[in-house]
C-alpha positions as CSV (number, residue, x, y, z in Angstrom):
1,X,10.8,-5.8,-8.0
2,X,7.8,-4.0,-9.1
3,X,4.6,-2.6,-7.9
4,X,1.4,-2.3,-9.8
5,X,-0.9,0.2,-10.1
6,X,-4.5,-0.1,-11.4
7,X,-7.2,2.7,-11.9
8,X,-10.6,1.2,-13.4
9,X,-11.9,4.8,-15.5
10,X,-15.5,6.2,-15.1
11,X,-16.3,3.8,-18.3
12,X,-15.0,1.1,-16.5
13,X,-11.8,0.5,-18.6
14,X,-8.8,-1.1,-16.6
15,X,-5.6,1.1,-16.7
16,X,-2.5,-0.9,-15.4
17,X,1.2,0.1,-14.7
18,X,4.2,-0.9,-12.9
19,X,6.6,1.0,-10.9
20,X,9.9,-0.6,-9.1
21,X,9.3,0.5,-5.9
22,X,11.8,3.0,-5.8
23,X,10.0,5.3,-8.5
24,X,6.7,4.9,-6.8
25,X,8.4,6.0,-3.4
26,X,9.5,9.3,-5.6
27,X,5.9,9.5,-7.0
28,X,4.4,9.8,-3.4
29,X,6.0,12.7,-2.5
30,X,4.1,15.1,-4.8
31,X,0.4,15.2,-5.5
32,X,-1.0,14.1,-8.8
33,X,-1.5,16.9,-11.0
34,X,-5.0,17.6,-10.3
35,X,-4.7,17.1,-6.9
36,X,-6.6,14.3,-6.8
37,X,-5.2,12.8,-3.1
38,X,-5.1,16.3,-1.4
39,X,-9.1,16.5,-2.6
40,X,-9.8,13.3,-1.3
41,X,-8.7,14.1,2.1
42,X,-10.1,17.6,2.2
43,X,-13.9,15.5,0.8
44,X,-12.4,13.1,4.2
45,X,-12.3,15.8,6.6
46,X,-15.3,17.8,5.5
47,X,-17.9,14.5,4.9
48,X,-16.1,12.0,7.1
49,X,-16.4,9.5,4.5
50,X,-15.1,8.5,0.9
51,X,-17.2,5.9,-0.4
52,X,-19.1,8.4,-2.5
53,X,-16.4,10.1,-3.6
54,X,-14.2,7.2,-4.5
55,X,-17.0,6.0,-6.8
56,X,-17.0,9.5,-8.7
57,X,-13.6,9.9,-9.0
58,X,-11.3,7.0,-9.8
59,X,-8.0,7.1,-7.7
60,X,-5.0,4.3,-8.2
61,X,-5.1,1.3,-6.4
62,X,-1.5,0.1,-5.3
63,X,-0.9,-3.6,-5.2
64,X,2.3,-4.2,-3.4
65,X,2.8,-7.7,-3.6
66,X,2.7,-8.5,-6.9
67,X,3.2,-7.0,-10.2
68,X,-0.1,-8.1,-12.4
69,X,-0.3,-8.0,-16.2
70,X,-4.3,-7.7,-18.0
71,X,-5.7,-10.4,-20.1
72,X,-8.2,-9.2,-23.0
73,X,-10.9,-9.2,-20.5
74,X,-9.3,-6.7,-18.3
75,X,-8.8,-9.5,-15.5
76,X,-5.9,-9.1,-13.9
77,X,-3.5,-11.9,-13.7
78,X,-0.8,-12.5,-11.5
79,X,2.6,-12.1,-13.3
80,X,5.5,-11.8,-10.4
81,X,4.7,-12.4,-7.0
82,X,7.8,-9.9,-5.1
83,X,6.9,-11.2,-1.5
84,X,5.5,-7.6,-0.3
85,X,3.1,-7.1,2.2
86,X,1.6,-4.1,3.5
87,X,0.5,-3.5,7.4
88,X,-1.7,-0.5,8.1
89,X,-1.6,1.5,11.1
90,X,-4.4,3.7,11.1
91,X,-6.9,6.3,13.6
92,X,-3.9,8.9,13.7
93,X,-5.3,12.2,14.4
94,X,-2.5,14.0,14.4
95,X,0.6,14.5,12.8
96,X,3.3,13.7,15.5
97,X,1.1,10.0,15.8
98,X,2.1,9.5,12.1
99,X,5.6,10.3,12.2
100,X,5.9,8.8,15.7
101,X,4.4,5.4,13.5
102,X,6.7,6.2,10.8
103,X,10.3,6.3,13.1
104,X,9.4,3.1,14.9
105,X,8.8,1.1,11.7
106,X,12.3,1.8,11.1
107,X,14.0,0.2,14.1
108,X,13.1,-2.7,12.3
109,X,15.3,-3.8,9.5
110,X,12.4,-6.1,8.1
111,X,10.6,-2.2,6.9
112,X,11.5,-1.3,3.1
113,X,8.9,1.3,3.2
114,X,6.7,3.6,5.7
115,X,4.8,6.9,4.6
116,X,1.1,8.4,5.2
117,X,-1.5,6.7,3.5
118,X,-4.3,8.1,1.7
119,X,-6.8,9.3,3.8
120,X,-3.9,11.6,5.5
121,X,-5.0,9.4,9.3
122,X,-2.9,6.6,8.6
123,X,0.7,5.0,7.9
124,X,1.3,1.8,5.4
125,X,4.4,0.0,6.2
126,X,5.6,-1.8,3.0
127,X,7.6,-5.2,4.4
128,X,9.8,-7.6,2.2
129,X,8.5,-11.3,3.9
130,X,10.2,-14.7,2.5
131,X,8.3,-15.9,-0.1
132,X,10.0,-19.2,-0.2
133,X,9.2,-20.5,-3.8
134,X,10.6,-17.9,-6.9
135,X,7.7,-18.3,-8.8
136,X,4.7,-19.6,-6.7
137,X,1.0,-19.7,-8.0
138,X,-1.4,-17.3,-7.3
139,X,-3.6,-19.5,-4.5
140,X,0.5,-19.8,-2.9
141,X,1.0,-16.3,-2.9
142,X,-2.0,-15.4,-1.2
143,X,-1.3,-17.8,1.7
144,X,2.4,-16.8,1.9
145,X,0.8,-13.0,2.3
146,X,-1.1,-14.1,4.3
147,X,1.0,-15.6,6.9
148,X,3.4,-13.0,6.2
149,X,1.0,-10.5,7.0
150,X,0.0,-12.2,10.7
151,X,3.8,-12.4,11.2
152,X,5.0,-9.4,10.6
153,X,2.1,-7.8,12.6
154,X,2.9,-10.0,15.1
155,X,6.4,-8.2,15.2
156,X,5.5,-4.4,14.8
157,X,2.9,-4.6,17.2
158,X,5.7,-4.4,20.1
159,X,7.1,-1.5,19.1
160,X,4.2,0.7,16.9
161,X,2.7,3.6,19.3
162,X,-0.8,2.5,17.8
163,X,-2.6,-0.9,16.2
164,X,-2.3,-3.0,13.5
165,X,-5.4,-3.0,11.3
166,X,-6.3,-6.1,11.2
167,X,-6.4,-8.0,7.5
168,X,-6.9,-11.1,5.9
169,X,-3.9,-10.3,3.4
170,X,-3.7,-11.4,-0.1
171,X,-2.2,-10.8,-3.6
172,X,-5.2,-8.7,-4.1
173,X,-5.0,-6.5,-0.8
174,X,-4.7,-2.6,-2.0
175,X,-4.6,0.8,-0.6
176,X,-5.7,4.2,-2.8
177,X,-3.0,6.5,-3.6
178,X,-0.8,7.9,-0.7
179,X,0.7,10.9,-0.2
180,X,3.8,11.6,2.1
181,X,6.4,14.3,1.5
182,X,8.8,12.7,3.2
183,X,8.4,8.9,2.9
184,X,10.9,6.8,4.8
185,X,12.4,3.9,2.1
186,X,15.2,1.5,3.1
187,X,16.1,-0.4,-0.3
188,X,18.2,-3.0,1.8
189,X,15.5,-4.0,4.2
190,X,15.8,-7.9,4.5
């Protein structure tokens, strides 16, 4: 199973790559090397916003649920759908509210993933959902996320000291770069 991730360059060209998940829990735990997540959190805390900032300085954009390829547009098409959705918990001030988030994700045996998201204020749980069909199209994978999505919030919301952020999941849902030294990753979650 692999993730993708996609950075679109100041001129606009698409950069793509896949990670298994595994590797791309072992690339979270350090910064890039030029800092670029640790910046974007110190532009957070200092302007309160990023929307300027992400537009002058590209960051990654995880997709979770699916592994895409590129045509010779630079489109991205779907090429394995890995039944991955992402639920985002965020408005955490401080850091006992993250890793309070982090441990109860993991009384759940449905959490492969949980770490601090970009911004530094939030946690992303990664959760494996049944995806049913092996192979399905991309229009199928976005309502399986979809659904998965409203389930599985349905089921952290009892035990999470904080909410759900509400989404209408898809293939195409993304977060920005995270950064967590110590990431929690279960490779046998069901």
């Amino acid at each position: 199973m692999k993730i993708s991730l996609v950075l679109r360059n100041k001129k606009n060209a698409l950069k793509l790559s896949a990670k298994t998940l595994e590797s791309f829990i072992g690339r979270i735990m350090t910064d890039t090397k030029d800092g670029a997540v640790s910046r974007r959190r110190q532009y957070l805390a200092t302007n309160g916003d990023t929307e300027s900032y992400d537009r002058q300085i590209p960051s990654h954009l995880i997709y979770p649920s699916v592994e895409w390829t590129k045509d010779a547009n630079d489109n991205l098409q779907m090429q394995q759908f890995n039944g991955i959705v992402a639920l985002t918990v965020d408005n955490l001030l401080r850091p006992e509210d993250l890793q309070a988030v982090k441990q109860a994700a993991q009384i759940l045996h449905y959490t492969l993933a949980a770490f601090i998201g970009p911004s530094g204020r939030e946690v992303i749980l990664l959760t494996k959902i049944d995806g049913g069909n092996p192979q399905p199209t991309e229009e199928e994978a976005d309502t399986i996320c979809l659904k998965g999505h409203k389930l599985a919030a349905s089921l952290y919301k009892g035990i999470l000291p904080g909410p759900i952020r509400p989404e209408e999941a898809s293939t195409r849902s993304c977060f920005r770069m995270p950064l967590d030294p110590e990431p929690y990753y279960n490779p046998k979650a069901m």
